[in-house]
Each structure stands twice: as structure tokens, then as C-alpha cells.
N, C-alpha and C positions, 0 to 999 in steps of 0.2 A: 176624657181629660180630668187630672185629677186638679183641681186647688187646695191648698193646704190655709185654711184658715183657721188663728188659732186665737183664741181671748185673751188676752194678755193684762197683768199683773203689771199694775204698770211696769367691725378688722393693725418695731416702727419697720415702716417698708426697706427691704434693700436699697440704697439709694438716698439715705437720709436727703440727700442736698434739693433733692427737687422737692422735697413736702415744706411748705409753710403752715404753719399751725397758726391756727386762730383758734384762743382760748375760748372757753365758754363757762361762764358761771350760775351754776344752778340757781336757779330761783327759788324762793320758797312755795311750799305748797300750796296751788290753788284749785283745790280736787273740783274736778264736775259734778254736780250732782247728779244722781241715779232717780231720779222721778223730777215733772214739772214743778219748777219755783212757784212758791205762793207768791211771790213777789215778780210782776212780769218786767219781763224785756220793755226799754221805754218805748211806747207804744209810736206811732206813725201820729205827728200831732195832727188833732181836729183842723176840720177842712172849712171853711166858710163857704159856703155852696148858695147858688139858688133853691129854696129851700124845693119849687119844684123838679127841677133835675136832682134832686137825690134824692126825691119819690119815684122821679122814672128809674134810674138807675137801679135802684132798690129794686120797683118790681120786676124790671127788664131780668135781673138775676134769678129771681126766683123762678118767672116763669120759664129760664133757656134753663133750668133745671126738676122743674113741673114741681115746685113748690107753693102753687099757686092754683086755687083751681079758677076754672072757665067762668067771667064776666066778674072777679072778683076782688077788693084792693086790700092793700093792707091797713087798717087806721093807723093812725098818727100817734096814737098812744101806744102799737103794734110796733113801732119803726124801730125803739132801740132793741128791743130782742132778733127782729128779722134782723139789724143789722150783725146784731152778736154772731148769730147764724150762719152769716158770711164772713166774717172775720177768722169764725173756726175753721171754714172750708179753706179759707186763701191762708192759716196759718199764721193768722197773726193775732196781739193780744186784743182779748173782748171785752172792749172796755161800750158798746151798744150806742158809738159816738163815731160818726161817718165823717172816714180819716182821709188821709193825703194816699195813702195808697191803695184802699178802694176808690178814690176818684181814680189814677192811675190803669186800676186793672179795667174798669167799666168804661172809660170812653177811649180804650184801644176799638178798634177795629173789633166785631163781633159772630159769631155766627145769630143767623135768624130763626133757625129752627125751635122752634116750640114744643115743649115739651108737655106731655101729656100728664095731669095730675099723677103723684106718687104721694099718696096721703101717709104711708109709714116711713118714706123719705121724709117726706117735709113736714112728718111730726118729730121725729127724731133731733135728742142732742146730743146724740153717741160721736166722739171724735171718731170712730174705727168707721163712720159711714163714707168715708171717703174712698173712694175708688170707683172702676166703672158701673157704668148704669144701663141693662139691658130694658128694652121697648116691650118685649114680650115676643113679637111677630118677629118672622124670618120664611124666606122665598123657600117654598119646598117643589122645585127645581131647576135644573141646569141642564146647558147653558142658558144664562142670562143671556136679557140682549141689550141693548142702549141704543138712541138716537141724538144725534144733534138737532133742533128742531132749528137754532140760529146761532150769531157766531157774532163774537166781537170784532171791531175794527180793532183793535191793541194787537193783536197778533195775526200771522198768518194762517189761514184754515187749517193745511195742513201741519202746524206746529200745534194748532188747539187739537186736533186730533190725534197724534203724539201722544200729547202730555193727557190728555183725560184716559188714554189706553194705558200708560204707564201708572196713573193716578188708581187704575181698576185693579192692576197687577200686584201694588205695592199687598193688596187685600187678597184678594187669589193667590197669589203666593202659599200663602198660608193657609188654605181649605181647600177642599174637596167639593169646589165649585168655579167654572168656568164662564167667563162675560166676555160675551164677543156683539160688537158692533151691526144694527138687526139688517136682514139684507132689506136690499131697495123693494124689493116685491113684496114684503109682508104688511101687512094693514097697521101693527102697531107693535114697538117695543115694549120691554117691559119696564126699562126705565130711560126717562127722556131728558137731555143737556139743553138747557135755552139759558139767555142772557136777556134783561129787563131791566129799566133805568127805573131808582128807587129812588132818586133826588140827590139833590149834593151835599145834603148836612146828615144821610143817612149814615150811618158806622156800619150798619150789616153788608157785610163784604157777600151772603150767601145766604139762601134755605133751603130745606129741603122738605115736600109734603110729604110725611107720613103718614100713609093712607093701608090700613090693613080689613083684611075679612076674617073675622076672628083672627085665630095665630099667624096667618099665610095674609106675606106682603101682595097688595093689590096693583099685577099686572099693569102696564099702559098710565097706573095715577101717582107714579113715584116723578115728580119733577127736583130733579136739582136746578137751582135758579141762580144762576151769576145776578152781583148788583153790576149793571152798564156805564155806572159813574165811577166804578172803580175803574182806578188806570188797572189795567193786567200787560203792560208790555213784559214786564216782570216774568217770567214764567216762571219760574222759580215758585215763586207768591201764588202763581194760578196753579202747581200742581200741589201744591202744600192744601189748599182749599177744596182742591176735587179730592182730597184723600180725605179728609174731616166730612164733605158730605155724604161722598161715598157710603162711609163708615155711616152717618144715617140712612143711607139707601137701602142697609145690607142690615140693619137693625138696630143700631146702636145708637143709645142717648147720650147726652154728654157727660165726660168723667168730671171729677171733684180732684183729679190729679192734675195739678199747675202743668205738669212737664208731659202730660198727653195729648197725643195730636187733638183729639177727643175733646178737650177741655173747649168751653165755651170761646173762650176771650184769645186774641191772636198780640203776640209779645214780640214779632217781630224776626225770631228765630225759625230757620229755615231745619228740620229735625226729622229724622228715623222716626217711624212708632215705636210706641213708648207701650214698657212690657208690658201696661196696664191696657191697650188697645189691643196687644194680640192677646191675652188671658181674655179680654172681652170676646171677640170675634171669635176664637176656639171655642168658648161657653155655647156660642150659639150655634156655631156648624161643625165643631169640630175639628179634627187635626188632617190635612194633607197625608197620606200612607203613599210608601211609606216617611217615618216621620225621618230618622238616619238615613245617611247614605255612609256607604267606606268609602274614604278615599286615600286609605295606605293599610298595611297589614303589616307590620315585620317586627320580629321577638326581641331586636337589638333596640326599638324606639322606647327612652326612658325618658321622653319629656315633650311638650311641646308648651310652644310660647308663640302669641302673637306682636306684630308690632302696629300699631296705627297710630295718627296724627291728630295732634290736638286741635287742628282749624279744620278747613273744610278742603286745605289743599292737598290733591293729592300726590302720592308718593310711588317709586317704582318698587320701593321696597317695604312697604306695608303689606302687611299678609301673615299666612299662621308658618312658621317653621318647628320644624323637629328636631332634637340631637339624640343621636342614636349612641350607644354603648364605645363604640371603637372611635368616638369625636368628631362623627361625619356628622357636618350640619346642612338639612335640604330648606327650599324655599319651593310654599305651595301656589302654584297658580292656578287660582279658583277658575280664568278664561278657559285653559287648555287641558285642566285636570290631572295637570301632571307637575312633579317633584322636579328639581333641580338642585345641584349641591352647589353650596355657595362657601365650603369649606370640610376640608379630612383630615383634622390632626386627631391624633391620637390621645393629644395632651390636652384636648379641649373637653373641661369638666361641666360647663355653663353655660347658658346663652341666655340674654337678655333684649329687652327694647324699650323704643317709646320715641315719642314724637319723631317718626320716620328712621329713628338712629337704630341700629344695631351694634350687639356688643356680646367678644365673648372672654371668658377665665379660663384660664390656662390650670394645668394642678399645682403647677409652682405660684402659685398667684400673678401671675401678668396678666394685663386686659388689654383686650385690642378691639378696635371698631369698626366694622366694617365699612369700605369704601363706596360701595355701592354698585362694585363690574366686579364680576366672573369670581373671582374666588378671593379676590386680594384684601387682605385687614392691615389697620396701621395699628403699630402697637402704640399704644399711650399709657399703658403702668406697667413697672417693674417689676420682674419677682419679688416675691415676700409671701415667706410662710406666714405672717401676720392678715392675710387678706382670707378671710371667710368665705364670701359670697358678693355680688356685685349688683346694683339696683337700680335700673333706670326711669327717669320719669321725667317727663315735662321735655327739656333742652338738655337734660342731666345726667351725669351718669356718677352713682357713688361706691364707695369700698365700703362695708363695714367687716369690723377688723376684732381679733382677737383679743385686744387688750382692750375693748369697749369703748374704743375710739372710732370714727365714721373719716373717710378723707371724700372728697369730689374735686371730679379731675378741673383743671382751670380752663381746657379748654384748646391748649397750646404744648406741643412735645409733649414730654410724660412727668410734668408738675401738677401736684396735687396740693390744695389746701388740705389741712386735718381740722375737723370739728372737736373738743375732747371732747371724751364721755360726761354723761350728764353726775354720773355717781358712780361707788365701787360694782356694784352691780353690773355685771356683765349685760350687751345688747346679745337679746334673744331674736328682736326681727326689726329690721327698719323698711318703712314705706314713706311716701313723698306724693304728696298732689300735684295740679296743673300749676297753681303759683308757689311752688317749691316750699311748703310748708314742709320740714324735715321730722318726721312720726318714729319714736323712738320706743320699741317693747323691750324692758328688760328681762331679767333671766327672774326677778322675784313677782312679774306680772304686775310693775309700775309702768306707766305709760307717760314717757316726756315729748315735749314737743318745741319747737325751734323752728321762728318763719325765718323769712328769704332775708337779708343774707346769711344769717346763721352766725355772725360774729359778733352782734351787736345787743341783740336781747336775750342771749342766752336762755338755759332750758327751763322750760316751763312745766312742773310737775300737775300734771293735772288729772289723773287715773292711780289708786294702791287699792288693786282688785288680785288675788295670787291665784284666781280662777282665769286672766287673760291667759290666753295660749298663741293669738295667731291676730293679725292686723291687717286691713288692709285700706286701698282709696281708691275710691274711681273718682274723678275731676275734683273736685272739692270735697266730697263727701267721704266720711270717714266710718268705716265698722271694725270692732273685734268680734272674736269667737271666743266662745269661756270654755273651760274643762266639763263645763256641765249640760254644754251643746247649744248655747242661746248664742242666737246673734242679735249684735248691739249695735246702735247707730249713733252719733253724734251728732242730736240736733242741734244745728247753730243758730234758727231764730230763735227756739225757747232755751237754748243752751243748758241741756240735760242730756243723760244717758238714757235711750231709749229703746228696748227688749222689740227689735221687729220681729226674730222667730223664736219657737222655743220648740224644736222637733231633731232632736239629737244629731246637729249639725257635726260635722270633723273636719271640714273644709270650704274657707270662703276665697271667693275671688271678685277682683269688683274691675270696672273698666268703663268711662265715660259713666252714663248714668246706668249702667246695668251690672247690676248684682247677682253673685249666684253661690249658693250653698251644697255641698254633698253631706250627704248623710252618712251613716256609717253603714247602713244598709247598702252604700253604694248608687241610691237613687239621686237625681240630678236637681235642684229649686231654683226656680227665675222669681226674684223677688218684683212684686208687680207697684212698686211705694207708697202701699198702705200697710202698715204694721200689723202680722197674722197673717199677710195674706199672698203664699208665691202658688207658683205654677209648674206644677212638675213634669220638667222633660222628657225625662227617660229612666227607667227603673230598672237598668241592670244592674246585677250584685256586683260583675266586675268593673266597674267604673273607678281610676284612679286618678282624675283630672277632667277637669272643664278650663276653656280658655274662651274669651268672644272680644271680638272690637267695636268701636264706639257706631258702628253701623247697626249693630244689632246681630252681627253673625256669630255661628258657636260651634264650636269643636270638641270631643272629648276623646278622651284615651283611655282606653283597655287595657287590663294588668298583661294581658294576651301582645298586647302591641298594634291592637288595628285603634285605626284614627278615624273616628266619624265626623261631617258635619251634618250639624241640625236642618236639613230642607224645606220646614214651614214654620 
């Protein structure tokens, strides 16, 4: 497995009658800056605290990150730098004065697991230290096995047993290591599931002992421990937990990434691992072979695109589709492993998605949406050589248009509002987040932007970089790509422009919280949300596209026309 870790420095339409335009007046310039403000973001105000709960707190942190070594505290002259410490990790300003959202993150719900000193961790002030943290140890071999030693009364036996199997899969999945359940006749597993009351004002929802023989995890002494005062009717909650101890069982310390299962502190969000979890777990065993599979081959496929849902509900029509040369558009069913055409016009140039919607462009420019049974679209925009390309996102679906105007359809028949253009400047690309921020690239590589509803606070200039080429957003989060291969991030706590790679990118694509880069080599990068640091999927030269949905799944396409997905 390679990781690329890198140091860093810091579309008027036919039909006038249906378009209602809402004006938009440019704002003046409010460029971002390109490196962190000496002047910080205003901070989380100071917290009035029992001054000894935010000594526990304090050390609680250090040591679920082995910042601390064994029988040790911090003094009290110690407290404002350790807390600086932590404030860098959670991403917020270090002002060494213990705030309203460190009390927030420390008396969530916790894991218990202890960490073993990392004396070059926890002497470190490098911000790039953030991301996963390997143990050292890992099981040298397979199959694993697991025990239940006892069971809560919150759920059914066989529902806890379920969910700890799928809990071990979501990790298997992804390496060249099998854990099966130890038969009744053998004397001991090698890792054992019990549940134990910790008391009612405990937070640690779990532990796990980390018990190794030099590098190689120690047989029969790996317990994962449920706390018994936790309610777990939940199961949801109890498999989100067996995947985090898991992930200690199998070698892993806890991440410095907020949005990793991995991560100490539990926020209440029920989530996929996070690409910093499996860059972890690959580090240590490796990758599942093989790592592609095909699952199409044909010379006419000149695109694929998926569609997925911005909640948790699911959809009949999320999944990856394909549009082929001749404007057959297929739909993949990951169940059955097999294509179905959900549309064969000839005149169909485009295809789009997002939040369950499907949507396609016609070459005359009309768009239509698909209904959701067997082949049938409703159309909802008119012809108009004026219509470019078509952009879906959130609930949304929008035109961007020739004359550097944006329309979005209203929702109802085929009325579209129009956005104007922010400037003379022609739109080079438009992108849209989860709460319909509308991201405008121009053709001189200015970057405008315009929230929801887009008639009222007009554009807001806030990027003149003539190196942007290419834009894009997964949920809130926003990148470009420069002419000079760097991908850029837009931090919104410290609100700057921020270089996460710098390895001759030519194409990004982003979706929920996962990111991904192609090189010009054609190699594949899963940016893992530390800056410098992705994880390369796959290093064919012919690689012309990557697509993936907010589960974590990933497809890519061949100049050839075969269509892979990624299988661990």
C-alpha cells in the first residue's frame, strides 16, 4: 500500500415565459486568504469549570491518545500548553484556556481504551500530526476467532450476535484476514465480547485490553468490554461501538481525525469508516486481493456517475450508472451484479444525480428527471442551445448556461428561476453543497459564491487565483484543483485556503466526506483528512474517472471502457 504523504508549504432558454430571473449583485471583493490568519477565528468562549473536572478531562485526553505516560499528571503550570495541544487536535483556536467546546467534546460519551505512551506523539506541535495512530502489534494469523463470554439484557442474543459479526465484517472486508466466531469445543478464542457495569456517571461507553508479545496480538487476552449501564437497545449505537473496538482488537489507536470512527470521543453520528480508518487498517495488514473487480466492459461507456442520498434514507435509485456513446443509460445493481437500462435515447448527452434524484440533458438542451420505474423521465426544461451542462446537488437540480447565467428548475412543470452571472466573465464550472451554497468558477479562475436562496445576498467574490481549473464539494466541504496539480481545501473553522496535496493532480472528485484525486499518471488518491496525506487505490495508467458514494463505495472507468469497483 502506497500513502502519499507530502510536507506542505503551507447556461435565454427557448421558452423565455417560464424562466423568472432573480437578479444578483456582485459583492465586492472578499478574497480568502491563502495561509492561516494571525488573527484567529473568535474562539469557543472560556468555560467556568470545576477546576477538578477539567484536570480529569484534560488528562482523560491525553492518556485515550498515549500522551501521557504511566502513573503520571500534568502540573498545573502544565495545563495551558496540554490544553493548546488539544485545541490543535479538535481544530480550534489555541488560546491554552479550557473552552465551551472542549467541555463539549470530553463529556460526550467516550471510549476507555488506553493508550500506550507515544513519547514523539506527545512531544510533538506539528499540526500535520493528526491522523491515524498505529499500536505497533497486529495478529499474525487467520482465521481469527471471537467469543461471547456474556450478553446484555438491552437486546436479543441473537441480535447481539448479528451485529458484533457485521461489526467484525465492516474490518474484514477490507484485508486479507478472516474472524469467525470460535467453535464450542475449542478451549479459548482469540478475542473475547463480555459486557461489565462501570457505574452510572461513567462516560466510557467501551475498552478494549491491548495485550501484545512483542509485535504479535496476544491470543485469548484481547477483551472488548461493553459498559452494562449503557442502554444498547440502540443497536445501531452497539454496532458503531463494536467497529471502534474492533478497530483496537485488530491494532489500531485512536485517530486525531474528528470524523474517524477511530476517533476517541463518540458525537452521536451513526457513519461509514472514515478513509483515515481504512488507510489505517491497510498500514497494518494490508489490502484484500484482489483489490478491483469488473463489473462491465464495453468501448461505447463514456462516463459513469453515481447517485446517493443525503440522509440515511434509502433510495431504489441510488447506485452508480453509466451513459454509453449511443445515450443508453444503465443502472448498476451492486445485489445482483447486473446492469439494467433505465433509458436509450440517442439524444441523451448527460446524466446527473443527487439526493436520490436522477437527471438527464438532452443535445438540444432539455432536461428531464427520471421517475423512478422502468424507463420513463419527465421532462422539466426546454430546449435551449443556451444550456451547457446540468448540475445536481442536495434537492437541486441546476443549468449553467452560455451566457454566464445559472437557472434552477423551481420544482414544478418546466419553470426555472435564473441566477445572473456574478461578472462578464464567463462560468467555467459550477458546484453546490448539502445546504445549496451555489460555487461559481469562472473562465479567468475567480471563484464566486452565493448561499441558499441565491436572490438575496448576491455573489460573493472570494478566490482571483488564474491557476483554479476545476471545483468541486462533498457535503459542505469545498476543493479546487490548480493548473499546477495542488489540491486546495477551504477551511471554514480557520477560514483559509489550505494545499492538502501537492502531487500532480488533473482530476478531483469529492462526495459526502470522501475525496479523491487522479493524477496525471492516471493513478487513483483517497484523501485520508490530514493534509499530505491520501492513499492510493490503484495505479493504472488508463484510469479516466473515479466516482464513489457517501458509503464509502468507489468505481472507476477505463479509457478501454471497463468499469471497476474497489472491493476492500
Amino acid at each position: 500500500m502506497k500513502v502519499l504523504s507530502i510536507l506542505l508549504m503551507s447556461l435565454v432558454p427557448r421558452g423565455t415565459p417560464h424562466i423568472i430571473p432573480d437578479k444578483i449583485v456582485a459583492r465586492q471583493p472578499s478574497l480568502i486568504p491563502s495561509s492561516p490568519p494571525t488573527a484567529f477565528p473568535t474562539p469557543s468562549p472560556p468555560l467556568r469549570v470545576d477546576a477538578r473536572k477539567q484536570s480529569k478531562n484534560v488528562h482523560d485526553f491525553f492518556r485515550l491518545y498515549g500522551w501521557l505516560e504511566e502513573n503520571t499528571n500534568i502540573p498545573d503550570n502544565e495545563l495551558p500548553r496540554a490544553i493548546r495541544k488539544i485545541q490543535r487536535t479538535l481544530r480550534t483556536p489555541e488560546t491554552g484556556v479550557y473552552d465551551k467546546h472542549m467541555d463539549d467534546v470530553m463529556n460526550r460519551p467516550k471510549c476507555g481504551t488506553i493508550q500506550a505512551y507515544n513519547e514523539s506523539d506527545a512531544s510533538t506541535n506539528e499540526p500535520l500530526s493528526k491522523r491515524y495512530v498505529l499500536w505497533g502489534a497486529k495478529w499474525n494469523h487467520s482465521p481469527l476467532t471471537y467469543r461471547f463470554i456474556n450478553y446484555t439484557a438491552d437486546l436479543p442474543v441473537e441480535r447481539q450476535q448479528t451485529l458484533i459479526s457485521a461489526a467484525f465484517s465492516r474490518w474484514t472486508d477490507l484485508l486479507p484476514l478472516s474472524i469467525v466466531p470460535a467453535p464450542p469445543n475449542t478451549a479459548r478464542a482469540d478475542i473475547h465480547i463480555r459486557f461489565m457495569s462501570m457505574g452510572p456517571n461513567e462516560t466510557m461507553y467501551a475498552f478494549t485490553n491491548m495485550i501484545a508479545d512483542g509485535l504479535t496480538m496476544s491470543s485469548g487476552l484481547i477483551n472488548v468490554t461493553f459498559n452494562d449501564d449503557y442502554p444498547w437497545s440502540d443497536d445501531r449505537l452497539f454496532n458503531f461501538t463494536a467497529v471502534h473496538e474492533i478497530g483496537h482488537a485488530l491494532g489500531l489507536s485512536h485517530s486525531k481525525v474528528e470524523e474517524a470512527v477511530m476517533f476517541a470521543y463518540f458525537d452521536g453520528f451513526i457513519r461509514p469508516l472514515h478513509p483515515d480508518d481504512k488507510a489505517a487498517i491497510h498500514k497494518v495488514y494490508g489490502w484484500k486481493e484482489p483489490r478491483w473487480t469488473r463489473i462491465d466492459a464495453n468501448a461505447k461507456t463514456k462516463d459513469i456517475m453515481q447517485v446517493s442520498s443525503i440522509n440515511d434514507t434509502p433510495s431504489s435509485t441510488n447506485g452508480l450508472y453509466q451513459l454509453r456513446t449511443g445515450g443508453q443509460v444503465l443502472f448498476y445493481s451492486s445485489a445482483t451484479g447486473s446492469w439494467t437500462t433505465v433509458d436509450n435515447n440517442k439524444d441523451t448527452v448527460q446524466v446527473t444525480g443527487a439526493g436520490s434524484l436522477l437527471y438527464q440533458r438532452h443535445a438540444d438542451g432539455s432536461t428531464y428527471r427520471y421517475t423512478g420505474s422502468g424507463t420513463s423521465w419527465q421532462q422539466i426544461g426546454a430546449a435551449s442551445d443556451n444550456v451547457l451542462e446540468i448540475v445536481a446537488a442536495a434537492d437541486q437540480i441546476y443549468q449553467r448556461r452560455k451566457d454566464g447565467w445559472t437557472a434552477r428548475w423551481s420544482g414544478s412543470g418546466m419553470q426555472w428561476s435564473t441566477i445572473q452571472g456574478p461578472n462578464a466573465a464567463l462560468s467555467r464550472q459550477i458546484a453546490v453543497t448539502d445546504s445549496k451554497t451555489l460555487w461559481n468558477l469562472l473562465g479567468n479562475g475567480d471563484l464566486m459564491r452565493s448561499s441558499w436562496p441565491h436572490s438575496k445576498n448576491g455573489w460573493e467574490h472570494v478566490d482571483a487565483n488564474p491557476q483554479n481549473i476545476a471545483i468541486a464539494v462533498g457535503g459542505e466541504e469545498f476543493y479546487k484543483l490548480q493548473s499546477n496539480g495542488m489540491v486546495v481545501w477551504l477551511d471554514l473553522d480557520m477560514y483559509y485556503w489550505s494545499v492538502i496535496e501537492n502531487a500532480d493532480s488533473v482530476a478531483i472528485y469529492a462526495e459526502g466526506m470522501f475525496v479523491f484525486s487522479r493524477h496525471r499518471d492516471g493513478s487513483i488518491w483517497r484523501y485520508t483528512g490530514t493534509p499530505g496525506v491520501w492513499e492510493e487505490l490503484d495505479e493504472k495508467p488508463g484510469s479516466v474517472g473515479v466516482v464513489g458514494d457517501r458509503e464509502g463505495r468507489v468505481w472507476e472507468l477505463l479509457g478501454n471502457g471497463e468499469v471497476l469497483r474497489l472491493v476492500s
